[in-house]
DOKE-43339 format. One record per residue (C-alpha): residue number from 1; residue in one letter; x, y, z. Coordinates in steps of 0.5 Angstrom, whole numbers, plus 2048, in hexadecimal, padded with zeros to 3 digits. Layout:
<rs>
r pos NUM	code a	u X	v Y	w Z
...
</rs>
This chain:
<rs>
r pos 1	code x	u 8C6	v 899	w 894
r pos 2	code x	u 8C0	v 89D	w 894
r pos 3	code x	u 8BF	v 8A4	w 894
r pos 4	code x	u 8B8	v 8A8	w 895
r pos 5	code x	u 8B8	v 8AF	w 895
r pos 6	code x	u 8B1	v 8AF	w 89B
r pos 7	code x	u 8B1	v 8B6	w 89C
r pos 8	code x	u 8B6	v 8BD	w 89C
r pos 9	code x	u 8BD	v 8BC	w 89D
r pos 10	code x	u 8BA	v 8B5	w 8A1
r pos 11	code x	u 8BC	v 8AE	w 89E
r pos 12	code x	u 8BB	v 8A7	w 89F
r pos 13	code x	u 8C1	v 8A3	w 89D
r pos 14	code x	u 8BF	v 89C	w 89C
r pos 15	code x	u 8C6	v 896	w 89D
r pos 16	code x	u 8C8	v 88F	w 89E
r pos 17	code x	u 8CD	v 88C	w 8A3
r pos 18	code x	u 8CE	v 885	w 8A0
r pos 19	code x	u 8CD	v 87F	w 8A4
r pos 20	code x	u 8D5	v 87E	w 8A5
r pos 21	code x	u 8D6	v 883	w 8A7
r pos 22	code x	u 8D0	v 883	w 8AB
r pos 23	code x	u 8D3	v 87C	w 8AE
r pos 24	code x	u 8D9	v 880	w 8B0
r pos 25	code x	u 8D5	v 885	w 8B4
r pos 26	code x	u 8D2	v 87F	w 8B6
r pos 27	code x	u 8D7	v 87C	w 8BA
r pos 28	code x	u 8DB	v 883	w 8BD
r pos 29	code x	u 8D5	v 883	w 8C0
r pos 30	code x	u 8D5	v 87C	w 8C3
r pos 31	code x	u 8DD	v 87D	w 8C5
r pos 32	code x	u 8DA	v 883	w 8C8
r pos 33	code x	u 8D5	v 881	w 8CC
r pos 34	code x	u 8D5	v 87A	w 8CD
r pos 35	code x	u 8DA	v 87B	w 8D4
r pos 36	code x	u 8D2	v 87F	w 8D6
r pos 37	code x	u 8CE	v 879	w 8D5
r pos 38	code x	u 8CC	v 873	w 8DA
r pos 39	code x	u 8CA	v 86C	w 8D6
r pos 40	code x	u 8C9	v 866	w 8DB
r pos 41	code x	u 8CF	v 861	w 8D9
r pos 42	code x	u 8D4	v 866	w 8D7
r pos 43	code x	u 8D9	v 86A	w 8DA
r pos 44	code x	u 8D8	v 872	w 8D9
r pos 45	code x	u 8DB	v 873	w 8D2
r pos 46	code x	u 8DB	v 86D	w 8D1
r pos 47	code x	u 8D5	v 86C	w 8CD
r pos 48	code x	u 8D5	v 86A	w 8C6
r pos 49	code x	u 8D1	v 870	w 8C2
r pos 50	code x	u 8CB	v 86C	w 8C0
r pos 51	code x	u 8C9	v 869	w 8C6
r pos 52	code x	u 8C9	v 870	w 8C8
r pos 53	code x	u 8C5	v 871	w 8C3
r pos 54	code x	u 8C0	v 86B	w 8C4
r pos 55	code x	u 8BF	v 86E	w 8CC
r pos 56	code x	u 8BE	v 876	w 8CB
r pos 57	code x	u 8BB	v 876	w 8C2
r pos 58	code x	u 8BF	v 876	w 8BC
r pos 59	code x	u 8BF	v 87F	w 8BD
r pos 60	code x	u 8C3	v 87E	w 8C3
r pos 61	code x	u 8CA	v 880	w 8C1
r pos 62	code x	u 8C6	v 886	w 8BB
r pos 63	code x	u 8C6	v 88C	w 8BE
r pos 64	code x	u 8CE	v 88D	w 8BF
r pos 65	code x	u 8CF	v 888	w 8B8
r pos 66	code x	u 8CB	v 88F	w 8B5
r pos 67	code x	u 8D0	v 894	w 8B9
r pos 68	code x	u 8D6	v 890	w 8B6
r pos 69	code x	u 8D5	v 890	w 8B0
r pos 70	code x	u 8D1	v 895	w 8AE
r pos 71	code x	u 8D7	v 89B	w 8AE
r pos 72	code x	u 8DB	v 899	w 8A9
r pos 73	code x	u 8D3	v 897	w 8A5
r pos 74	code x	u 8D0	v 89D	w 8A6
r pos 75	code x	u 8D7	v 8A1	w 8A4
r pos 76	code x	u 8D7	v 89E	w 89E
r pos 77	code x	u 8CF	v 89F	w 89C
r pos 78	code x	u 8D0	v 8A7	w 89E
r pos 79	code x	u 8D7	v 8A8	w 899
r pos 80	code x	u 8D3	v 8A4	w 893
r pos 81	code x	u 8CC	v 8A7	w 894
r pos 82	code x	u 8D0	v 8AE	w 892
r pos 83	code x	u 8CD	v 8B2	w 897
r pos 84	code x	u 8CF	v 8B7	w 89B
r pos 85	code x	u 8CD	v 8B5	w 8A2
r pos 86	code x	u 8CE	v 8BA	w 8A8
r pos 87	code x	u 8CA	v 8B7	w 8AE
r pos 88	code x	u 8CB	v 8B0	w 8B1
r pos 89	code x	u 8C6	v 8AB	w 8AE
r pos 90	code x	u 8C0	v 8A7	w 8B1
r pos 91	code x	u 8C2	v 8A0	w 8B0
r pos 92	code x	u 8BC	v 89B	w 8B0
r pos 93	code x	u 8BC	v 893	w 8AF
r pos 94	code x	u 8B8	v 892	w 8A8
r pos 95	code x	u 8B9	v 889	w 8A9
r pos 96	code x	u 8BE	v 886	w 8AD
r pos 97	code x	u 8BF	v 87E	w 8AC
r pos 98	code x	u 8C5	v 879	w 8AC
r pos 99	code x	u 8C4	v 876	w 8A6
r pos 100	code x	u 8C3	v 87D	w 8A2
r pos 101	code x	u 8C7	v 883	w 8A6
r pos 102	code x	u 8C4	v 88A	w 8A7
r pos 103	code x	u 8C0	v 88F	w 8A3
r pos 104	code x	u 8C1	v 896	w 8A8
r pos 105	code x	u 8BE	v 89C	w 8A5
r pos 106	code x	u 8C1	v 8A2	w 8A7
r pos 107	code x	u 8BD	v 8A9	w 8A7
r pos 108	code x	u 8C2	v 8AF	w 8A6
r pos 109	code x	u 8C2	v 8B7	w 8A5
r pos 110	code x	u 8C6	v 8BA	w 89F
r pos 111	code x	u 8C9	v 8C1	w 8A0
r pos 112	code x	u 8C4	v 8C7	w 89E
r pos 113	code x	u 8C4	v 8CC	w 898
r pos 114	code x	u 8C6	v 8D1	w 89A
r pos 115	code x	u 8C4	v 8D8	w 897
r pos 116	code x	u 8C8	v 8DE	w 897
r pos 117	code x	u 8C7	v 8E3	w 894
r pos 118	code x	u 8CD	v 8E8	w 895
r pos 119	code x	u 8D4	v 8E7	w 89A
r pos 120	code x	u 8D8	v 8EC	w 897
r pos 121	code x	u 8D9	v 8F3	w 899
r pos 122	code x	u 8D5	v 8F2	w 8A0
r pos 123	code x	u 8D5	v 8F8	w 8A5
r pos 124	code x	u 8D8	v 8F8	w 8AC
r pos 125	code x	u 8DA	v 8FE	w 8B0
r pos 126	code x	u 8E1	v 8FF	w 8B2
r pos 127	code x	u 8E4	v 900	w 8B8
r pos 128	code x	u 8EA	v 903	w 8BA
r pos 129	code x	u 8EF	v 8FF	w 8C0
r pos 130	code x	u 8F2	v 903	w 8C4
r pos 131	code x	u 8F5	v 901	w 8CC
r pos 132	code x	u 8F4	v 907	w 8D1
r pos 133	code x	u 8FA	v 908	w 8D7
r pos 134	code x	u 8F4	v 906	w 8DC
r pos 135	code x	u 8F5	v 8FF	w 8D8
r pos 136	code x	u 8FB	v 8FF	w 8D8
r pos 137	code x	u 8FC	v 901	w 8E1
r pos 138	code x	u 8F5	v 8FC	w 8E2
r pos 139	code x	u 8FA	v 8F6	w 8DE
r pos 140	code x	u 900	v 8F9	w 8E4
r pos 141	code x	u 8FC	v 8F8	w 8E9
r pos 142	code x	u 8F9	v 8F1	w 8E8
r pos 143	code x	u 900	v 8F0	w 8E8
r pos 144	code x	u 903	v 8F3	w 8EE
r pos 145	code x	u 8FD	v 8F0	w 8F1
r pos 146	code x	u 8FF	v 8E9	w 8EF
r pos 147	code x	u 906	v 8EB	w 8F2
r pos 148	code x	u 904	v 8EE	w 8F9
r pos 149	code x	u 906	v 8EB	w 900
r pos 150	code x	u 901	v 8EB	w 905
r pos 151	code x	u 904	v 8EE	w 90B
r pos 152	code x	u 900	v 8EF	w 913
r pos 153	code x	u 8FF	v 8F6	w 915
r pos 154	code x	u 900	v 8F7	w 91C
r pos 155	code x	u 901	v 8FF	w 91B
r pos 156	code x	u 8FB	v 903	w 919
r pos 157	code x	u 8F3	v 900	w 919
r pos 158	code x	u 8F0	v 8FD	w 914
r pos 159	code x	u 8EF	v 901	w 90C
r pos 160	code x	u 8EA	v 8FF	w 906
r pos 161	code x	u 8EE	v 8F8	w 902
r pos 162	code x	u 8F0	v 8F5	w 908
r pos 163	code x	u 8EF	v 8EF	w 90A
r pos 164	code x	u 8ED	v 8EE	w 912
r pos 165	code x	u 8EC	v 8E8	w 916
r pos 166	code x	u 8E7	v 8E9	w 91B
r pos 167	code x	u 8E2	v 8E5	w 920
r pos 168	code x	u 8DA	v 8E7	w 91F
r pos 169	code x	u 8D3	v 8E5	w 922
r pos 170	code x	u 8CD	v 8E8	w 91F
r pos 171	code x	u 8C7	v 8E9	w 923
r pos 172	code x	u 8C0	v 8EB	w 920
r pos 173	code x	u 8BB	v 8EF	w 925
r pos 174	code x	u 8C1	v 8ED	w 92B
r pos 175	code x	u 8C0	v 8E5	w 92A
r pos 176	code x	u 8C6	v 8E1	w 926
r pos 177	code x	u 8C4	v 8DF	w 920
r pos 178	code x	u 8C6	v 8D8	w 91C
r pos 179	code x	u 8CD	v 8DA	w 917
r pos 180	code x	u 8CE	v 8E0	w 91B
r pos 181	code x	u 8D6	v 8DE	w 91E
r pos 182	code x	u 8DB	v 8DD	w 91C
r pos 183	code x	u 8E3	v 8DD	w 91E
r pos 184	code x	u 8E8	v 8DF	w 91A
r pos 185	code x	u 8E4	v 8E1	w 915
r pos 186	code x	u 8E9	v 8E4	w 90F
r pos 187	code x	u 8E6	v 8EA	w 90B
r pos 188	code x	u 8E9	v 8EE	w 906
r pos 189	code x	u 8E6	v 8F5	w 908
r pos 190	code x	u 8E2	v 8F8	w 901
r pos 191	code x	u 8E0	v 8F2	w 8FF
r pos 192	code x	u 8D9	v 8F3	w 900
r pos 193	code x	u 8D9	v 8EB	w 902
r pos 194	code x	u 8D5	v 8EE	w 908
r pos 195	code x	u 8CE	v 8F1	w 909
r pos 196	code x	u 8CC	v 8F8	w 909
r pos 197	code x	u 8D2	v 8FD	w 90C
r pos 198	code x	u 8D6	v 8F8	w 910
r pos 199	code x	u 8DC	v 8F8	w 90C
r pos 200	code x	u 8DD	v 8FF	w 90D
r pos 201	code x	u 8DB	v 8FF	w 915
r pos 202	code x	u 8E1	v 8FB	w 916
r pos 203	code x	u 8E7	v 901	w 912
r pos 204	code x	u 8EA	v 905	w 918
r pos 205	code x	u 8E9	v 8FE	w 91C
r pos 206	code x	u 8F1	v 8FB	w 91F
r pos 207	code x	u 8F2	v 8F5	w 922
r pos 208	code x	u 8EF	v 8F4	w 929
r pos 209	code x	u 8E9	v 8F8	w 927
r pos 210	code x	u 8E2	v 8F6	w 929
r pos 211	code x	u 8DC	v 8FA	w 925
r pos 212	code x	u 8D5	v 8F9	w 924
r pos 213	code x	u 8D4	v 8F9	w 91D
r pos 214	code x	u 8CB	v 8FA	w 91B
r pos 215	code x	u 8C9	v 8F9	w 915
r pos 216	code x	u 8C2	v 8F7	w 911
r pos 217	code x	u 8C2	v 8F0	w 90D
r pos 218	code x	u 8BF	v 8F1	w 906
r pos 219	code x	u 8B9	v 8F0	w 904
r pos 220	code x	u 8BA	v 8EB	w 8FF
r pos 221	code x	u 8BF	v 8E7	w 904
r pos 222	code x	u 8BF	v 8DF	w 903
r pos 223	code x	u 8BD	v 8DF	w 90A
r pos 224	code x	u 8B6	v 8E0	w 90B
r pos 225	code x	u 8B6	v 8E2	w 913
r pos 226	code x	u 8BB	v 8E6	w 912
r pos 227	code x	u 8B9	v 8EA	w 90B
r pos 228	code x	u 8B8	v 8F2	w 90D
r pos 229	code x	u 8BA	v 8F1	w 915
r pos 230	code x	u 8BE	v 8F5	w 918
r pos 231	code x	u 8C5	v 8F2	w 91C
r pos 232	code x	u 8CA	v 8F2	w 920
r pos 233	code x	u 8D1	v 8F0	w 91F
r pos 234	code x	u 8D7	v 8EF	w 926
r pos 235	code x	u 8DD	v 8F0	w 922
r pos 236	code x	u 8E4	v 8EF	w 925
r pos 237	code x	u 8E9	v 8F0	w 920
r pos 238	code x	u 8F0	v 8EA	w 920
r pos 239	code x	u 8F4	v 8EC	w 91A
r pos 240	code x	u 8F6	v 8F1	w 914
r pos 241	code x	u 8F9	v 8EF	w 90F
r pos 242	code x	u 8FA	v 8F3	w 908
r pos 243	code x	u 8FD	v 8F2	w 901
r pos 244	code x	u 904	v 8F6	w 900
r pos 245	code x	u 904	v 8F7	w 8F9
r pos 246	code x	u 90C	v 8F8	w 8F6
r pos 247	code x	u 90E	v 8FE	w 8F3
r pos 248	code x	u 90C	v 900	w 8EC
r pos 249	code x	u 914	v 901	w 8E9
r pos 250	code x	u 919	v 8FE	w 8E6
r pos 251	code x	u 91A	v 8F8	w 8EB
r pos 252	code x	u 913	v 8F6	w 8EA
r pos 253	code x	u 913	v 8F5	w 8E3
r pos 254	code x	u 91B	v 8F1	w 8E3
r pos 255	code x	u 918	v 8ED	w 8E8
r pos 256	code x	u 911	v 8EC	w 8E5
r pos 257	code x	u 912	v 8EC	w 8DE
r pos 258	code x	u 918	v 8EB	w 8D8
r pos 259	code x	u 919	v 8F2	w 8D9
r pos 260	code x	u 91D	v 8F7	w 8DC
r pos 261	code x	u 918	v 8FD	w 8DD
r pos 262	code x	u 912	v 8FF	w 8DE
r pos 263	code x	u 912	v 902	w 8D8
r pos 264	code x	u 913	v 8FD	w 8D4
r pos 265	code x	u 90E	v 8F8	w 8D8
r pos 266	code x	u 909	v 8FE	w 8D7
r pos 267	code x	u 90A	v 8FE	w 8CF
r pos 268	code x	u 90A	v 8F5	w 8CF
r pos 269	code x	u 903	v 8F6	w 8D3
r pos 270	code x	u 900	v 8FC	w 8CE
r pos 271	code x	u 902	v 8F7	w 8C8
r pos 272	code x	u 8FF	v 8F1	w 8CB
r pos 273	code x	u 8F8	v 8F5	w 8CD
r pos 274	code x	u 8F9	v 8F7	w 8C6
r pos 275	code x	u 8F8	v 8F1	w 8C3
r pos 276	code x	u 8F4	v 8EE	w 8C6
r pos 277	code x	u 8EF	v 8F4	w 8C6
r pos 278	code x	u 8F1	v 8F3	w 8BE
r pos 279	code x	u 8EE	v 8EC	w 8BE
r pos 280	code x	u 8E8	v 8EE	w 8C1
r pos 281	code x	u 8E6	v 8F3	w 8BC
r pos 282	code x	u 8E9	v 8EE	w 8B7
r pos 283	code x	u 8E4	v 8E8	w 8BA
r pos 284	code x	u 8DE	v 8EE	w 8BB
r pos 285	code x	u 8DF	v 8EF	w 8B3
r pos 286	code x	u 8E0	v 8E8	w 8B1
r pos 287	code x	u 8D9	v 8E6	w 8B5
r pos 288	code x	u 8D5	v 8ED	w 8B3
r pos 289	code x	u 8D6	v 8EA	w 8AC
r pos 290	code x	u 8D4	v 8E3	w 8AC
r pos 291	code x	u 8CE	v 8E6	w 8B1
r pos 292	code x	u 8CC	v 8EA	w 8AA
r pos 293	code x	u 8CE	v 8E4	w 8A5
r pos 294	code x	u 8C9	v 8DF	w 8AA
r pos 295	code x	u 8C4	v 8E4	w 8A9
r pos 296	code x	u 8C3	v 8E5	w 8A2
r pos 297	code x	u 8C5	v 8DE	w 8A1
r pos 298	code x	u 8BF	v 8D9	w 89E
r pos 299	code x	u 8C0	v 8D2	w 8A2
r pos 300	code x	u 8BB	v 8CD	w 8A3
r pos 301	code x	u 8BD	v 8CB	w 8A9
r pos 302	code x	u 8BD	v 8C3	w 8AC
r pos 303	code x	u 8BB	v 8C3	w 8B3
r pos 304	code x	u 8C0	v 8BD	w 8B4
r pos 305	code x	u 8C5	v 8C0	w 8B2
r pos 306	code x	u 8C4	v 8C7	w 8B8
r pos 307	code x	u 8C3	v 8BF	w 8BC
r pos 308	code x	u 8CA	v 8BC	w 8BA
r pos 309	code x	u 8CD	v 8C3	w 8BC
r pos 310	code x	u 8CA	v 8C4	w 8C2
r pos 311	code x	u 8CC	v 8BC	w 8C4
r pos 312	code x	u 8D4	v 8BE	w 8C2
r pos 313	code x	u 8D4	v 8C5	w 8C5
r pos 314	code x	u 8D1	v 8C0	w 8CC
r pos 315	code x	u 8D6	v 8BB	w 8CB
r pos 316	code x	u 8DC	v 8C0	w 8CA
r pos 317	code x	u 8D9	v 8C4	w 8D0
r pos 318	code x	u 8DA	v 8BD	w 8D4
r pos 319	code x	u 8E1	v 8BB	w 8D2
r pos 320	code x	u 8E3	v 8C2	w 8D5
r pos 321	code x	u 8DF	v 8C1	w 8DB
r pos 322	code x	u 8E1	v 8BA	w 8DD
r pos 323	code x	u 8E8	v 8BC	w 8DC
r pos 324	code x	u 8E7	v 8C1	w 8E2
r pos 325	code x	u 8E4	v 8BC	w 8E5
r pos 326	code x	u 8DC	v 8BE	w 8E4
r pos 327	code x	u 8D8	v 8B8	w 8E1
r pos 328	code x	u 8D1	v 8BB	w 8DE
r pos 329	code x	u 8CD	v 8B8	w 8E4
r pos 330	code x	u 8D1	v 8BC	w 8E9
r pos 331	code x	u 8D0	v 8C3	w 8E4
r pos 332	code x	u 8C8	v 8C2	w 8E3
r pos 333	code x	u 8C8	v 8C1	w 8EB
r pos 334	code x	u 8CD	v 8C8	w 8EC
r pos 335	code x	u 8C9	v 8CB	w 8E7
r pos 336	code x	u 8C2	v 8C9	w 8E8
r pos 337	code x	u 8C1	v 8C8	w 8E1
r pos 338	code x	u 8C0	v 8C1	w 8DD
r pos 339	code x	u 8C2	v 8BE	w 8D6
r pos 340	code x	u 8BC	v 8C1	w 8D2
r pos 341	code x	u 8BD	v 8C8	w 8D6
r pos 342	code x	u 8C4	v 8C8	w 8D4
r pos 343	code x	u 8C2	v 8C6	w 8CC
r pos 344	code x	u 8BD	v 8CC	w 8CC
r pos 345	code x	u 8C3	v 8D0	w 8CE
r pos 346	code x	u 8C8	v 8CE	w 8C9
r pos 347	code x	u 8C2	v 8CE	w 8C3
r pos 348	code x	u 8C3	v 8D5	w 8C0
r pos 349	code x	u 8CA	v 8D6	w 8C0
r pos 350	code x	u 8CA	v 8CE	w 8BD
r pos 351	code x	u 8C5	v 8D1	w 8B7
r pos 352	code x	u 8CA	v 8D7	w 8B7
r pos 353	code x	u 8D1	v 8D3	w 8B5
r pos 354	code x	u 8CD	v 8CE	w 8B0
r pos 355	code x	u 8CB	v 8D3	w 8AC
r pos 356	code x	u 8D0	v 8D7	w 8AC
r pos 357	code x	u 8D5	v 8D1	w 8AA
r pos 358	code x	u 8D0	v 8CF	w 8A4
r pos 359	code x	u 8D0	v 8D5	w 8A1
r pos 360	code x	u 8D7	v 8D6	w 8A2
r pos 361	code x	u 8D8	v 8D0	w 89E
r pos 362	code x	u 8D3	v 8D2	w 89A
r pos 363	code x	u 8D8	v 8D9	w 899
r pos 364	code x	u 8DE	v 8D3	w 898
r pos 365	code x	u 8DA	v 8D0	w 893
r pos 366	code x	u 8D9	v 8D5	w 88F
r pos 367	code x	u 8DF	v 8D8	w 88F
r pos 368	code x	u 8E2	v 8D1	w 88D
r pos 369	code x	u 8E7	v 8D1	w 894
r pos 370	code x	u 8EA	v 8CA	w 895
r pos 371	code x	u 8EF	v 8C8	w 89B
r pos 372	code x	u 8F5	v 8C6	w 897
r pos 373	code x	u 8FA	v 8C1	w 89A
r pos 374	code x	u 8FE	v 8C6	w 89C
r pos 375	code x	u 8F8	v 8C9	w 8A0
r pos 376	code x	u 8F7	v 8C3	w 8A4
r pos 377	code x	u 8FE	v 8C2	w 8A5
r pos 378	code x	u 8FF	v 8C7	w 8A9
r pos 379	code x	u 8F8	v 8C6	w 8AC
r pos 380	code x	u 8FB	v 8C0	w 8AF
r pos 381	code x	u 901	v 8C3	w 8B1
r pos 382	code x	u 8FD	v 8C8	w 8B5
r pos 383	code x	u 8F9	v 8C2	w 8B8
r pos 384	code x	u 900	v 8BF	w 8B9
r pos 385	code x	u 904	v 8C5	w 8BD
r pos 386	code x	u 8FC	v 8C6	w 8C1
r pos 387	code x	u 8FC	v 8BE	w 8C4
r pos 388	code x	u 903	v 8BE	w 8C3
r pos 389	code x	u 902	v 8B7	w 8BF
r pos 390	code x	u 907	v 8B5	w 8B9
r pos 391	code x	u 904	v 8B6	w 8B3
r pos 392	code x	u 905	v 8B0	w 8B0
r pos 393	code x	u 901	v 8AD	w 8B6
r pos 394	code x	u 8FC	v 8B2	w 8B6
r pos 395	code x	u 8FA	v 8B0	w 8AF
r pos 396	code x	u 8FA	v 8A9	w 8B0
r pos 397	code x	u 8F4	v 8A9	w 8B6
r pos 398	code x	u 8F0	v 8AF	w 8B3
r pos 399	code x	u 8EA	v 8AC	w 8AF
r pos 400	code x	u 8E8	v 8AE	w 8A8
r pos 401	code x	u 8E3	v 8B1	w 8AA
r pos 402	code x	u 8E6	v 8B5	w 8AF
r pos 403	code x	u 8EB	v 8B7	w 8A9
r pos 404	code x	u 8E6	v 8B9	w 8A5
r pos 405	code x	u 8E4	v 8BE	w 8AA
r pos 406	code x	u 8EA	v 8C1	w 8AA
r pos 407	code x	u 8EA	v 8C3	w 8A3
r pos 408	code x	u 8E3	v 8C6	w 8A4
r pos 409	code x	u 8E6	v 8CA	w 8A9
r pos 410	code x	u 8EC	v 8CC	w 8A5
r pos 411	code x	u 8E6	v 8CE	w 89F
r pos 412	code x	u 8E1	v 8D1	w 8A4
r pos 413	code x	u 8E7	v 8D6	w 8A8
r pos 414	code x	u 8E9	v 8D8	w 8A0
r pos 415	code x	u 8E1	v 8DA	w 89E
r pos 416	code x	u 8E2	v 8DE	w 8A5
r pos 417	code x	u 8E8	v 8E1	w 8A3
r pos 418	code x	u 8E5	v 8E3	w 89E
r pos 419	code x	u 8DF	v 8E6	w 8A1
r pos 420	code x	u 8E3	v 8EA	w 8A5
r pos 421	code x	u 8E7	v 8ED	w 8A0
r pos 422	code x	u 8E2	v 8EF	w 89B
r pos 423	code x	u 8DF	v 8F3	w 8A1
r pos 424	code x	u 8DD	v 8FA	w 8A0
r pos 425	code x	u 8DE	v 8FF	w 8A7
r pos 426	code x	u 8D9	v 904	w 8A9
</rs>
């Protein structure tokens, strides 16, 4: 193995695959492709592998013989080279032949200085928590909205959050005009879902009432031969339905909640606000800081490394779509946006995140944090509890990188902890 330094915080590491362990990689690959592959006098898959060989060349089974053998090679390179990598290697084959094996060179990125000048003591303005008794009625009503029933009204016309089921036909300088009828229409007056004051025309209106609503489309209306024209709708009203909200008492808390008055439900929905209100402030506080350290930090940045961030940001952004059932074609067809696009989107807020971790492992280094095997031991028993995995099993499939991971995870929330700690208020 050889390393060779080509450039700041880039190298090139030179290694070997052996030709026996080539010659493994070699016949995978024939077991793997051999049932693809037609040669006249032979079943398919039946093929002897240098009849295969003497019909499509010699290389044919190397590219996937170099994508079995070289994980484990290259794994082994990286550890003994010393060096601490942070991005994804550029793999290239040097010389590849049966008799010999494989020369790979492998160019890579090592983790930047980083130069921090101070980390402790830094300012922040502080901010006092506190929740309001409108907060609080806001939360109360969220709820006896979630706990209304819908009843019809048959004894007063129609008031302001009703919702009315109505026929209408729109007519512009008297002529009908496409998408102007409809029947049964259900709207929910004040939702200001139609144009102009038609929503307010209809308060006062009871089943069986027929009015001509005049209004003016919008300038800006997705329709061009209706933009700015004035209309006319024939309403006949069908229905009225309204929301009856439960009475704010004792009854209501015992049946929405654990307690048994409103009081007390009023105080869980003060506590609650409080604390999440506190988790803001304290995430505000967290994040104020580390837009400072970034700031002042001196980091000569690789761009591979802003690249292989904004490539797992992409992915993570991937997996929770395709668990809704979006994949990412359907996304750039909804948005009307593309991959490059969505790249340039993620870009700053990646910088961001990888300075921000560099320095704060800077902190770590410097303070000489380390995860001792009882931090990571409760790590994996968090890991354990959130995916509901046995822990054994958990440490049983996660890699050794992953794990390592994990122990800069531990070393980089200690350096924030830290920084939040030594902080100064305004």
């Amino acid at each position: 193995m050889q390393v060779d330094n080509i450039e700041k915080n880039q190298y090139k590491i030179t290694f070997e695959v052996d030709a026996a362990e080539f010659a493994k990689g070699l016949n995978q690959s024939y077991n793997k492709n051999k049932g693809h592959i037609n040669i006249p006098g032979f079943r398919k898959g039946k093929a002897p592998r240098q009849i295969i060989e003497m019909h499509h060349g010699a290389d044919v089974f190397f590219q996937d013989a170099f994508d079995f053998v070289l994980p484990e090679a290259y794994g082994k390179a990286a550890d003994e080279s010393g060096l601490e990598i942070v991005a994804r290697p550029e793999i290239d084959v040097l010389e590849a032949s049966v008799d010999k094996g494989v020369v790979f060179t492998a160019l890579v990125y090592t983790k930047p200085d980083v130069g921090l000048s101070s980390y402790k003591g830094l300012k922040y303005e502080a901010v006092t928590t506190f929740v309001n008794d409108d907060e609080i009625n806001a939360e109360l009503e969220k709820l006896q909205d979630k706990n209304s029933r819908i009843i019809t009204v048959t004894d007063r016309p129609i008031e302001n959050n009703d919702t009315v089921i109505f026929d209408f036909e729109g007519f512009v300088d008297g002529v009908p005009f496409e998408g102007g009828q409809a029947n049964d229409f259900e709207l929910v007056i004040g939702s200001k879902m139609f144009i102009d004051t038609f929503e307010e025309q209809l308060v006062g209106l009871a089943v069986g009432d027929s009015k001509q609503v005049n209004v003016t489309f919008p300038e800006e209306y997705h329709a061009e031969a209706l933009k700015g024209k004035p209309a006319m709708f024939e309403v006949t009203i069908k229905e009225i339905k309204s929301k009856e909200l439960p009475a704010l008492d004792n009854d209501f808390a015992a049946d929405v909640s654990e307690f048994e008055t409103i009081e007390e439900l009023k105080d869980s929905i003060r506590t609650k606000l409080l604390e999440a209100k506190e988790m803001q402030a304290k995430n505000a506080k967290e994040q104020a800081l580390v837009d400072q350290l970034i700031t002042a930090a001196q980091i000569d940045l690789p761009e591979v490394m802003i690249d292989e961030r904004v490539d797992q940001m992409i992915r993570d952004m991937a997996n929770d779509m395709s668990q809704r059932g979006i994949d990412m074609e359907s996304y750039f067809r909804y948005t009307g946006t593309n991959m490059e696009m969505l790249r340039d989107n993620y870009r700053n807020h990646a910088e961001k995140h990888v300075r921000a971790r560099l320095a704060l492992m800077e902190i770590a280094k410097l303070e000489g944090f380390e995860a001792s095997e009882e931090d990571i031991d409760a790590e994996f028993d968090k890991i354990s509890t959130a995916y509901n995995i046995p822990k054994e099993q958990l440490m049983t499939i996660m890699s050794d990188k992953e794990k390592k991971d994990i122990a800069k995870d531990i070393v980089v929330r200690k350096a924030l902890e830290l920084l939040v700690d030594s902080a100064v208020a305004e």
